[in-house]
N, C-alpha and C positions, 0 to 999 in steps of 0.2 A: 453395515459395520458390525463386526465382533463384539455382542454386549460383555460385560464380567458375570462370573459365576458370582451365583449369591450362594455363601458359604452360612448355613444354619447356626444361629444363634447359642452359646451354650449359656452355663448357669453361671452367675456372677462369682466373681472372684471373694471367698471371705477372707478378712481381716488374720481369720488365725494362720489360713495356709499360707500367710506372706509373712506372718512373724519370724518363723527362719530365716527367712531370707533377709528380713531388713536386720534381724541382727549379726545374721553372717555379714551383710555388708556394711554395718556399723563397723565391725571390728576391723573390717578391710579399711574402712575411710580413716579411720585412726593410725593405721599402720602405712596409710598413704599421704595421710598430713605429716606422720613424722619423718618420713625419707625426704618430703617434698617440701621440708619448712623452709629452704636455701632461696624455693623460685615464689614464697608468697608473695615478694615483691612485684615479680612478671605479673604472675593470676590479676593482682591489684592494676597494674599498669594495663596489663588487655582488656580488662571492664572501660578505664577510661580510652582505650583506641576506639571503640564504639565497631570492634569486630563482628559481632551476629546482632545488630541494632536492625535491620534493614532485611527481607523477606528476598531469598535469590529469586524473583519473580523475572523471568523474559530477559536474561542480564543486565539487567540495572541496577548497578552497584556502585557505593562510594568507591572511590579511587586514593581516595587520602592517603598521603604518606604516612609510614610508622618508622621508630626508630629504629634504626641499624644494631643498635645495642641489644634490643629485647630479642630483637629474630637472632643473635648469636648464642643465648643465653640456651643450658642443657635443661634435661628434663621432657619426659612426656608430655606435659602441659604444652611445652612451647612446641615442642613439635606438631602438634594439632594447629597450634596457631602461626606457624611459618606455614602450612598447608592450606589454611583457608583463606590466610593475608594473600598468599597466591592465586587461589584459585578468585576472588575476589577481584584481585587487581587482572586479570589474565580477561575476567568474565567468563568465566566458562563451566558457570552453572545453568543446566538448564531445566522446565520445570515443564514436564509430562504432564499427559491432559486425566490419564487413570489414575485411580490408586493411592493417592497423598504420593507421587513418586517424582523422585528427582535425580539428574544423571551428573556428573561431574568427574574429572579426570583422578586417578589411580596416583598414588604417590609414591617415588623415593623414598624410603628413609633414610638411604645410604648418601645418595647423592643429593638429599634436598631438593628435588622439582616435581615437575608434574610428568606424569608420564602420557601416552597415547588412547593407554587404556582406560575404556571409565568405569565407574562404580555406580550402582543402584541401589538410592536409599527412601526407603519409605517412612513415611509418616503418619505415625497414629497416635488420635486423640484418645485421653479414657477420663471419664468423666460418674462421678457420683449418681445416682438415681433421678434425684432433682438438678442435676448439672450444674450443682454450686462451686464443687469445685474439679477443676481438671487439670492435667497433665498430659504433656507429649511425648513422645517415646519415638525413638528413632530406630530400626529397622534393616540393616544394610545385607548386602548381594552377597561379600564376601564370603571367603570358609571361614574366618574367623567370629563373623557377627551371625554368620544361619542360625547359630544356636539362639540367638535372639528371637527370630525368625519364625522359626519351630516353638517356641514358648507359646508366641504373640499375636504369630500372623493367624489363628483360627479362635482367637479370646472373643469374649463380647468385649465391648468399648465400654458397657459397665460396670463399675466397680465399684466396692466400699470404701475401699481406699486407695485413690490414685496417688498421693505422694509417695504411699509406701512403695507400691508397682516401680512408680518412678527411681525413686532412691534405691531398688532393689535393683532393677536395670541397668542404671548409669555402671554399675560397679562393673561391669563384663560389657561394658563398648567395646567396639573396636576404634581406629584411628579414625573411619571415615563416620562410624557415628556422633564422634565428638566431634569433628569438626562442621557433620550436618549442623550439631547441634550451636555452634560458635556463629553459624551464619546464620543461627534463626532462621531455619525453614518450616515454615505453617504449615498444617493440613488444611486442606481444599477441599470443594466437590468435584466430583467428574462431571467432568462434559461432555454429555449424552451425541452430541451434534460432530464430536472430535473423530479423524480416522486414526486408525490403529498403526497407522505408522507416522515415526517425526522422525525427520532424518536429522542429525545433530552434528556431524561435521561432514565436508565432502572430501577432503583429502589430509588424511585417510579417510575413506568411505564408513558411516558408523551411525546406526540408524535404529532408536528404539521401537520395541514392537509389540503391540498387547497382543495375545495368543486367546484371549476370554479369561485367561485363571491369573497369568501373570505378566507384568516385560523382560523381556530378554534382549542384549546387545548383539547387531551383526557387525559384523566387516569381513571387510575381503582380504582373503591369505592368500598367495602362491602368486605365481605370474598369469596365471588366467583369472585372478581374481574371486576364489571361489569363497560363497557365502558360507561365514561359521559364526555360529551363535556360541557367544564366551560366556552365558548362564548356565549353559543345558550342557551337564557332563558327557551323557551318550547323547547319541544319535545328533551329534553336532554339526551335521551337513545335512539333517533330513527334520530336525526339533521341528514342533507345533509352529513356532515363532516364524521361522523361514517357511514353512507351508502360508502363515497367514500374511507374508511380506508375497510371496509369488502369486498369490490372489489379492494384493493387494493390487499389484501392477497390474496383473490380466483384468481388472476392471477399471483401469485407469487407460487400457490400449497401452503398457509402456511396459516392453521387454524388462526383464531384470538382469542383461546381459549388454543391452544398448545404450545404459550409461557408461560404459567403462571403455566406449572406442569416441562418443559425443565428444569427448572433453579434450578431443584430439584437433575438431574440427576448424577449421580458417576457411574465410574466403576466398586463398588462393586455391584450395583445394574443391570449389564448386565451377569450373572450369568444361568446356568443350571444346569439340573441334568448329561447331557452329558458333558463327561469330556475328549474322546479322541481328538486328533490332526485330524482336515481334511485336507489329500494333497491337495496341488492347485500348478500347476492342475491338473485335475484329471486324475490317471493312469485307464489303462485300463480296466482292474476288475472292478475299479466305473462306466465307462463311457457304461460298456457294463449292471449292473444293470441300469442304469437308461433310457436304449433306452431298457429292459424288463419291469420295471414302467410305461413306458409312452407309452405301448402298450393298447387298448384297454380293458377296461374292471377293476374294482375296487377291485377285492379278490388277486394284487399281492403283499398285505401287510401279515407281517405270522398273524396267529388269535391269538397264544400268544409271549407277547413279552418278552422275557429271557432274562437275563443276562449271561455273558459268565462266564467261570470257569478258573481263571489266575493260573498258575503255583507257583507263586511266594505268599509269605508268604504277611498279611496285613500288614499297618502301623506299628503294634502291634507286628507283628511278629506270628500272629495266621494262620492255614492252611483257606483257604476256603472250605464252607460242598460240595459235589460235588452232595452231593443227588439231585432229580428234585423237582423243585421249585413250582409245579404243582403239583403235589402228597403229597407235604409239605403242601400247601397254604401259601408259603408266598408272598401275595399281596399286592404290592404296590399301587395301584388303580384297582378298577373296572369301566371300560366306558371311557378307553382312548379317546380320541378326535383328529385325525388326518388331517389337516389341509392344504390342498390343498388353488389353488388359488379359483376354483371357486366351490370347492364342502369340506366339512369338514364328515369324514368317521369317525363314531361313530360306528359301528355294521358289524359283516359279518354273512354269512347264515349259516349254521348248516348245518349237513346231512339231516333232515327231511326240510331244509327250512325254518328253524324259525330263526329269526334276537336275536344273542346272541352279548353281549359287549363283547370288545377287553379287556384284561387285562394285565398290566404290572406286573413283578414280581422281586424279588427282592432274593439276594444270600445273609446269614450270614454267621458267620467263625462257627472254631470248637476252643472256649475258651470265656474266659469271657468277653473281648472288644464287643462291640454295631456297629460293623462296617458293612456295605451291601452294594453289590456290586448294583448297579442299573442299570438297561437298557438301554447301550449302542444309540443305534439306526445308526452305522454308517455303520454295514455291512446292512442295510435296507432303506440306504440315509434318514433315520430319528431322525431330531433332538431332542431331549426329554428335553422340556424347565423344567416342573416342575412335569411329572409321568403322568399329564391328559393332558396336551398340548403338542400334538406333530406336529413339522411342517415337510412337505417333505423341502427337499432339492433343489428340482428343483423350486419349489415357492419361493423360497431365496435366488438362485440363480439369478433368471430371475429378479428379483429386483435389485440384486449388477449389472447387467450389464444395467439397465434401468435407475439407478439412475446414471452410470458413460458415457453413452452413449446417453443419452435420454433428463437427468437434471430431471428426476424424483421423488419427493421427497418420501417419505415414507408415507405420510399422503395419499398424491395422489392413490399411490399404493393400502394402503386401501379402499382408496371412488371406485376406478375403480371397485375391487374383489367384495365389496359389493353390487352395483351395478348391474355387472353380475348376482351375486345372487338374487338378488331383483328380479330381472327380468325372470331369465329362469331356476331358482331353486327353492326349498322349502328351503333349507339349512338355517341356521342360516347366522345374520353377524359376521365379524372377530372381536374383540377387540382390535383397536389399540395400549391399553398400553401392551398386551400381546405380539404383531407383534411386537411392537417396542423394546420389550425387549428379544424376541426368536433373532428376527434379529442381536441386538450389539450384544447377548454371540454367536450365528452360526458365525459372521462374527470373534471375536476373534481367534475363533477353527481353521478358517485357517491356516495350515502350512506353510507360506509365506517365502520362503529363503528369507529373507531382506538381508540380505549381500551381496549375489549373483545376485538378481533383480538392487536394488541400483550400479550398477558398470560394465562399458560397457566392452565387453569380449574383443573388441580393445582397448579402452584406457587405462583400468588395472585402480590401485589403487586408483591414484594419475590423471585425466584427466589435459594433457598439454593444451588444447586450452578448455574455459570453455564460455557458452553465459548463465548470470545471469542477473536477474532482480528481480523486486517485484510485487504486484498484490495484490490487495487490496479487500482481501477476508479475512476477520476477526471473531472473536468472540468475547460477550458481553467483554467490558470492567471491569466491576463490577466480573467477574469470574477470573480476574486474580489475582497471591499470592499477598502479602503485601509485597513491596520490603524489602530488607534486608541492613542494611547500610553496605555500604562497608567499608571493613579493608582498614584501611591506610598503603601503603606500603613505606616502608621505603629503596627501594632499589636507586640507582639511576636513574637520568633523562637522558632518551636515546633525542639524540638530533637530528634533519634530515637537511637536504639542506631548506639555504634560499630559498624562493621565488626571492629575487633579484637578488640570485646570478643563477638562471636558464636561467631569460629571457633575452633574446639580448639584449632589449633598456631596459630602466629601469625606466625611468620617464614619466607617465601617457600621459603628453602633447608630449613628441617627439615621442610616440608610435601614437597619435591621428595625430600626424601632418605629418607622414611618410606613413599612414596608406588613409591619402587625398593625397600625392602626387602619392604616386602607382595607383590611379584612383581607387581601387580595392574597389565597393560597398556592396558587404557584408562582414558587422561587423562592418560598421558607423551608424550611431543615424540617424533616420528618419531627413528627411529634412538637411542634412549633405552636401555640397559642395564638387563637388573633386574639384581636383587643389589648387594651396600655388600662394599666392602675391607674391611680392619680400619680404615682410619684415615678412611674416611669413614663408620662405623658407630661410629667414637669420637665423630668431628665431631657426628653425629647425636645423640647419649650428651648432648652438654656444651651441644649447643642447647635437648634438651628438658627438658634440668637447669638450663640457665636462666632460662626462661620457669616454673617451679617445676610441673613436669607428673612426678611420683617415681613416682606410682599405673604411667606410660606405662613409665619407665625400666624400673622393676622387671618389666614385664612382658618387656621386651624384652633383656635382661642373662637373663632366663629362660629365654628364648626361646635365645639365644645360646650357654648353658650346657646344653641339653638338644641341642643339635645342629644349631641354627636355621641353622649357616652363614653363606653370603651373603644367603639370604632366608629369608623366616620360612615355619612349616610351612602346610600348604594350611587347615586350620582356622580360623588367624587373620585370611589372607589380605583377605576382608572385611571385618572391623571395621577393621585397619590401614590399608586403603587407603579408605575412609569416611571416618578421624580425617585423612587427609591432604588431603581435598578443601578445598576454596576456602569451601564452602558452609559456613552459620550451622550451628550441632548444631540451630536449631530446625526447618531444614529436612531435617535425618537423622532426626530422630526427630519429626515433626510432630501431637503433641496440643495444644498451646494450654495452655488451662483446662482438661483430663479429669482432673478430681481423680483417677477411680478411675484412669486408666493411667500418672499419677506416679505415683500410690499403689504400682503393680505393680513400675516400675520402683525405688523405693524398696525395698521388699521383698524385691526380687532381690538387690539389692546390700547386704542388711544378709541375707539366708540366710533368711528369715523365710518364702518361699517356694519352690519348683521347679518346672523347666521342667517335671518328669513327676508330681509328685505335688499339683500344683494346674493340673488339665487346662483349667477353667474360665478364672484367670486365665492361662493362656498363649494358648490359643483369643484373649481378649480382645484382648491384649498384642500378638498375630499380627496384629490386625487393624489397631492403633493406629498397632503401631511394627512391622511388619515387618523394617525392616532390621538393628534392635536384635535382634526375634526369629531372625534367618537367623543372625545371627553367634552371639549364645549356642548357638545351636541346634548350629553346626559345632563350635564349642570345645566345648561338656560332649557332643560325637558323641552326639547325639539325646536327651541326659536327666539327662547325671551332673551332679554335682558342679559348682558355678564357682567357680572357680581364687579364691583372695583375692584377687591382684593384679587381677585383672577386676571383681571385688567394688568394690574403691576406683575403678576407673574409672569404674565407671555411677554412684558417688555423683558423683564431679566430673563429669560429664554431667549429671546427677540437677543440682546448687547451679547449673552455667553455664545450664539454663533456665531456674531463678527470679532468677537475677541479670539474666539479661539485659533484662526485662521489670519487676522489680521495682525496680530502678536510673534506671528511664526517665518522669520524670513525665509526668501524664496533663495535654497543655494544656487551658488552660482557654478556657471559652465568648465571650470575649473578642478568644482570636486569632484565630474565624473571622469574615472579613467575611461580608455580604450575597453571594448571588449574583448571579454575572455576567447582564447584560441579555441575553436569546436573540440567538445571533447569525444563526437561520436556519439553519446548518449543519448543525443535529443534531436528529433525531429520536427523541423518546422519549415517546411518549404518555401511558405510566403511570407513569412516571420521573422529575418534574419536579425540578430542584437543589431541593436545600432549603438549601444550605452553598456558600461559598464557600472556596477554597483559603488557608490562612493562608499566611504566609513561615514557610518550613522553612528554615533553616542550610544545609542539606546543600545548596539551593541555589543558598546566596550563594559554595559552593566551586569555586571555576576548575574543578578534576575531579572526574570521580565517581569512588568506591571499585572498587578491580581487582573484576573479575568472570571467572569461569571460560569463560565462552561470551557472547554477543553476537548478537542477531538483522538480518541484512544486510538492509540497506533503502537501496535505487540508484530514486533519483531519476528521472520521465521530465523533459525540459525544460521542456515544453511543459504538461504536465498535472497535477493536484493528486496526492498520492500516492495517494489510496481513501479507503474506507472504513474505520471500526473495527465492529464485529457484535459483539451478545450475543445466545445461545443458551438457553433452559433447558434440561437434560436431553431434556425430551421432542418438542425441536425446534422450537419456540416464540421467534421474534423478539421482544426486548424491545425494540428501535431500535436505529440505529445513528449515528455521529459522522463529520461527514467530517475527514480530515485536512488539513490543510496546512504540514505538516510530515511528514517521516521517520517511519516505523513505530517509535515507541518505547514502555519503559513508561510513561511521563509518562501516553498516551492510555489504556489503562484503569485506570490509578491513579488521575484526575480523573475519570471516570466514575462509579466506586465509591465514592468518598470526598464527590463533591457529589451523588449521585444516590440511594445507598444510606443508609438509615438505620442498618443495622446489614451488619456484611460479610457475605458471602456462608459458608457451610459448606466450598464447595471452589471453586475458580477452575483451572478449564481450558485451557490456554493454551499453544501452543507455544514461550514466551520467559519462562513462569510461573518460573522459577528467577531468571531478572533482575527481574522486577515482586514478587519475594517482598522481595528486596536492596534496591529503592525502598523500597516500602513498611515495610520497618526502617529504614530511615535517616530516615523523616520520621512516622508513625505506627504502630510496632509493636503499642502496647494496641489499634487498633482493626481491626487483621488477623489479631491472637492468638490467635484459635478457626478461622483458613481454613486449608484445606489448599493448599496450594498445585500444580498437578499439569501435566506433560509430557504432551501425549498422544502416544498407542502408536506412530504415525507419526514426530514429530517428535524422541521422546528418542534414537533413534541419533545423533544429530548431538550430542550432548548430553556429551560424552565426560568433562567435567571437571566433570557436577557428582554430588551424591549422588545415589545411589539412594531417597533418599527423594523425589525427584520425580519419578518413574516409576509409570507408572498401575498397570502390570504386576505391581510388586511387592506390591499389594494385591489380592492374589486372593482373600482371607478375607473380603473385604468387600464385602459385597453392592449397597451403597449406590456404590461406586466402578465395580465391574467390569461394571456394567447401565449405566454410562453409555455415551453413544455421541459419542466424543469427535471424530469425523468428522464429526460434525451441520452443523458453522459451515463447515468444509469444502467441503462438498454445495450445501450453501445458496449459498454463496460461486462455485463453477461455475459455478451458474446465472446468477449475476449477469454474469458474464463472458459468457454468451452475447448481454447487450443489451447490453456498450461501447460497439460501433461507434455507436450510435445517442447511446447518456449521453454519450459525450467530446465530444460538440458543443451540450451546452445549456449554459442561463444553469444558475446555481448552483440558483435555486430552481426549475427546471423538471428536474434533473436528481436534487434532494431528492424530489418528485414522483413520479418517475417509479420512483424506488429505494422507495419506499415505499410505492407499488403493490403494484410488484413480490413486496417481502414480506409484504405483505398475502393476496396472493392463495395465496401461499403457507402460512404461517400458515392460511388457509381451510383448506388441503388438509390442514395438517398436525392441527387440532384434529381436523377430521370423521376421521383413524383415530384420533386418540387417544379420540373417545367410541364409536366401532368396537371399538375393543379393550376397555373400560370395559365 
């Protein structure tokens, strides 16, 4: 990637050289409070619209209405503020990874709107010596703000006095710096790991580009689409920018010429004259033609190419002539062209030696229909795109495994063939639009058992242990349908389990202040004290006495009387700081329905058994509830005795799982609609909906329920977010969903709920602590028996919730710790290797092309799995 120049530091700015200026701009601010006293009222009224309250980060912007009245109201002020009320409500700020820089659309002033064109405004901090106090300044692209530009863009960031900078600046904004300034846009750091190009809209084409020193805007002008950079005065079809955009692509394999025909593509347009199914894989009879093809030597193609003679009557119902097609003439082309990688075979020799053309031919019936049969090419591993272009098989082969193996794009594949030829042939070159359309219709003709691929031959239909995720491989936004409003259904509101009534403690502060006496430092707030005073270990006392928690008091008035201190002894340490997580107790102690490991935990808490003298049920107990096992384990130190006061806790643990679940009616068959119509998007072969999503409550609530952690999902502009992936255990793709929306739990929550008949045993998931808190809120009886699980990778990030979502803490359990929870991961890489190529198809050519992909994989991954069988 392009680093930035690093621009040498000058000498700081002093106080007297800005004295001019703040008082030239004093006297300007005065001469613009008195023209502009009429609109004080607006300035007043856009403080409270809460117009630049909120950072243009990734377009996430409030939406709120404002009054009609203010956006008609005159004046410069309001002008800035009809432009950012728009550009806010439109979303169409976006925020660059260099620079403090940010792009957003050009304005009207005449006609009030947003224009096509964007602007570039940067952001810079300037701060005091000691950085006590600072100031931001804004920066913009245009001719009217460069003079800003020119001031500021080679200052140091310190100063004596930033307000004055500031106040000296504001006076000579132009329009798009004030309104940077109204939407509050922050400086940043760069992101060293970022490429130098983001493309920001696709139609029009418009794509920011760091060149090392600065960004500059492209798009495409003219009817060929020719790249001009709207920064760069001169040299606007050749600027630094466009050199660093055409290396951006020639390392990515992606023409800068072959986005502007993709966006044309359909699948009626990946079409042939070959019309049978090719097996895959290939049986033996193909696999033994093609190691005689790929013997030395060019004449093992036939010299005429026939069509076969089917038995069965046409469409029509007419016979086929059976007479020779050859004797007839009837010709469907003369001068075939067969198409190898590095050699294209137009002619074979004759008896006397003289180079005659290949000709294809063609069969009619016997009656009056127009029907002909046309030349197959599959008993001759020959594709027949259109009668004159015919490709081998093995040249399009060796591509499907280069492009899934390699990351090879298809453009690639031509420059290499071509290439070659260039080089150590006479042959012609390939035509890419030809290649690339022999390629989609050969690659549909595959005979792919999708049902049978998609579905691992151990886990059957339905996989009980599933490791999903998403991956953020997309295609153009602009290519997706026009949604469709949804029907209102009128059925009832399926209702799920509070949030309050899951977790133990229930009030924010006694979870915070239980969470400092266990000592226990992660899932506290940076700079977080352990230890409680006397009088906030009183506080703590009279919270969980009032929420009626006596079994908790009692322990910890114990605790405190034995010497506990400011914090409690190492012993407790874990069960205490457990009780104070965020998390449901059903996901601290995650059995469901295991009658026997209630049964266990019951037992303990009424003495009926021990941790040492029933080896059997702890062994069990380890494996159910480990993190219940870890802490009894510390507190009776390896065996003894548990304490009474620990006793009553596991019962009220023991009643909050059957209440939580027994309090929660089972809806009924009623609230679910019918499934939604396929919308194309998602593939699941063995998976089809059977259910449609009811109205769950928790959706009709403006928020969801606080959650301890949250999974980041940042938008690209221009592109759909990815895919969502499910795994079996044994690496086995069951399909996957594309998104178009953000990575939430919504996406495998709808998955599992219309797709599964019954849930899954454990769900794998690196945001599986948030999608456990979904699926409580709107059906808890039907995820009652899942586990719910972090994988090993992603729970350090994890800090605030329980350890019962940790794969790690189930080491007794054989069924968890043979998983391989990197599976969807791995698979997911790979995917990433053919972006470049998927972010340029239609939607259903890049379902296609991802479902290939896992296909071919799945091939590989059964054949070890009956390797190892």
């Amino acid at each position: 990637m392009i680093r930035k120049k690093r621009v040498p530091k000058k000498d700081p700015v002093s106080s007297e050289s800005l004295h001019h200026l703040k008082k030239k701009s004093t006297r300007a601010q005065r001469a613009e409070n008195k023209d502009n006293a009429a609109t004080n009222d607006v300035t007043k009224r856009m403080g409270n619209l809460s117009v630049g309250t909120e950072p243009a980060e990734l377009c996430k912007f409030s939406t709120r209405s404002s009054s009609v009245a203010v956006l008609s109201l005159p004046g410069n002020n309001d002008q800035a503020f009809v432009y950012a009320r728009n550009v806010r409500l439109h979303q169409r700020c976006f925020k660059l990874s260099l620079d403090g820089c940010y792009a957003f659309p050009d304005w009207s002033e005449k006609e009030k709107h947003l224009l096509r064109n964007f602007v570039l405004v940067e952001v810079k901090r300037f701060c005091t010596e000691d950085e006590g106090e600072c100031r931001v300044i804004y920066m913009c692209s245009c001719a009217t703000g460069e003079s800003n530009r020119e001031r500021l863009g080679h200052m140091d960031n310190i100063v004596q006095d930033p307000s004055g900078l500031q106040f000296a600046e504001e006076d000579h904004y132009c329009l798009h710096s004030k309104v940077a300034k109204q939407l509050n846009l922050q400086p940043f750091e760069d992101d060293e790991d970022t490429d130098c190009v983001q493309q920001i809209s696709t139609v029009p084409f418009l794509a920011a580009v760091h060149d090392g020193d600065r960004y500059g805007l492209l798009k495409r002008v003219g009817r060929m689409g020719k790249l001009t950079c709207q920064q760069c005065p001169y040299q606007r079809h050749s600027c630094g920018h466009i050199q660093s955009y055409n290396d951006w692509c020639r390392e990515r394999d992606i023409e800068p010429e072959v986005a502007l025909h993709l966006a044309s593509e359909s699948v009626e347009e990946f079409t042939s004259i070959s019309y049978s199914p090719i097996p895959y894989p290939w049986p033996a009879e193909m696999k033994e033609k093609f190691e005689r093809l790929s013997e030395p030597g060019l004449q093992q193609f036939p010299k005429h190419l026939l069509p076969d003679c089917p038995e069965g009557p046409c469409p029509h119902g007419n016979s086929w002539d059976k007479r020779d097609p050859i004797k007839q003439g009837w010709v469907s082309h003369d001068g075939v062209l067969i198409h190898l990688e590095e050699l294209t075979i137009s002619t074979y020799k004759d008896a006397d030696g003289s180079e005659v053309n290949r000709v294809a031919y063609y069969r009619p019936t016997i009656g009056g229909c127009t029907c002909r049969r046309q030349y197959d090419g599959l008993d001759d591993l020959l594709h027949n795109l259109d009668n004159k272009n015919m490709y081998y098989f093995g040249f399009l082969l060796k591509y499907m495994n280069d492009m899934i193996y390699s990351r090879k794009p298809l453009k690639a594949a031509e420059r290499s063939a071509n290439k070659t030829r260039q080089t150590a042939t006479t042959h012609p070159p390939l035509s890419y639009r030809l290649l690339r359309k022999a390629w989609n219709s050969w690659a549909r003709r595959l005979a792919i058992p999708w049902n049978e691929v998609f579905r691992c031959p151990v886990c059957g239909e339905e996989p009980t242990c599933v490791v999903c995720d998403g991956t953020c491989i997309g295609f153009r936004k602009d290519f997706l349908p026009p949604a469709t409003e949804e029907t209102k259904d009128t059925g009832p509101r399926v209702a799920g389990s509070r949030h309050a009534d899951r977790v133990f403690v229930k009030t924010k502060q006694a979870r915070d202040l239980l969470l400092r006496y266990s000592g226990e430092k992660r899932g506290q707030k940076a700079g977080c004290k352990n230890g409680l005073s006397g009088g906030e270990f009183a506080n703590l006392i009279s919270l969980l006495d009032n929420e009626g928690h006596q079994e908790l008091v009692e322990i910890l008035q114990r605790l405190r009387s034995e010497g506990g201190g400011r914090i409690a002894p190492t012993s407790y340490r874990k069960l205490l700081s457990e009780l104070a997580k965020n998390s449901p107790v059903c996901g601290i102690v995650q059995v469901g329905e295991d009658a026997e490991a209630i049964q266990l935990v019951g037992k303990l808490a009424k003495g009926a058994i021990g941790l040492v003298t029933s080896a059997d049920s702890a062994i069990r107990l380890q494996k159910s509830a480990p993190v219940i096992f870890g802490s009894l384990r510390d507190i009776t130190k390896g065996g003894g005795e548990i304490p009474g006061d620990v006793k009553e806790l596991l019962l009220r643990i023991h009643s909050i799982l059957d209440k939580m679940f027994n309090d929660v009616p089972v809806p009924p068959e009623s609230a679910y609609p019918p499934p939604a119509a396929p919308s194309g998007l998602a593939f699941f072969p063995g998976l089809d909906q059977h259910i449609g999503l009811p109205r769950y409550e928790a959706d009709a609530k403006s928020s969801g329920n606080p959650g301890s952690c949250r999974k980041e999902s940042y938008g690209h502009p221009s592109l759909t977010p990815g895919i969502f992936t499910l795994f079996c255990r044994h690496g086995i793709c069951y399909g996957f969903d594309c998104m178009t929306s953000c990575e939430s739990p919504r996406h495998p929550y709808q998955i599992f709920r219309t797709r599964f008949r019954k849930a899954p045993n454990v769900i794998v998931y690196d945001n599986a602590c948030k999608l456990h808190q979904y699926a409580l809120n709107r059906e808890p009886h039907f995820f009652r028996n899942t586990q719910f699980l972090v994988d090993r990778f992603h729970f350090r990030g994890h800090i605030g919730c329980s350890l019962g979502y940790c794969m790690d803490e189930y080491k007794q359990s054989i069924d968890i710790t043979t998983i391989n929870s990197q599976v969807n991961e791995q698979a997911n890489a790979g995917l990433i290797r053919i972006q470049p190529q998927l972010s340029y198809m239609s939607p259903s050519n890049f379902v296609f092309h991802a479902s290939l992909f896992l296909a071919i994989r799945n091939f590989d991954a059964i054949s070890k799995l009956d390797m190892t069988s």
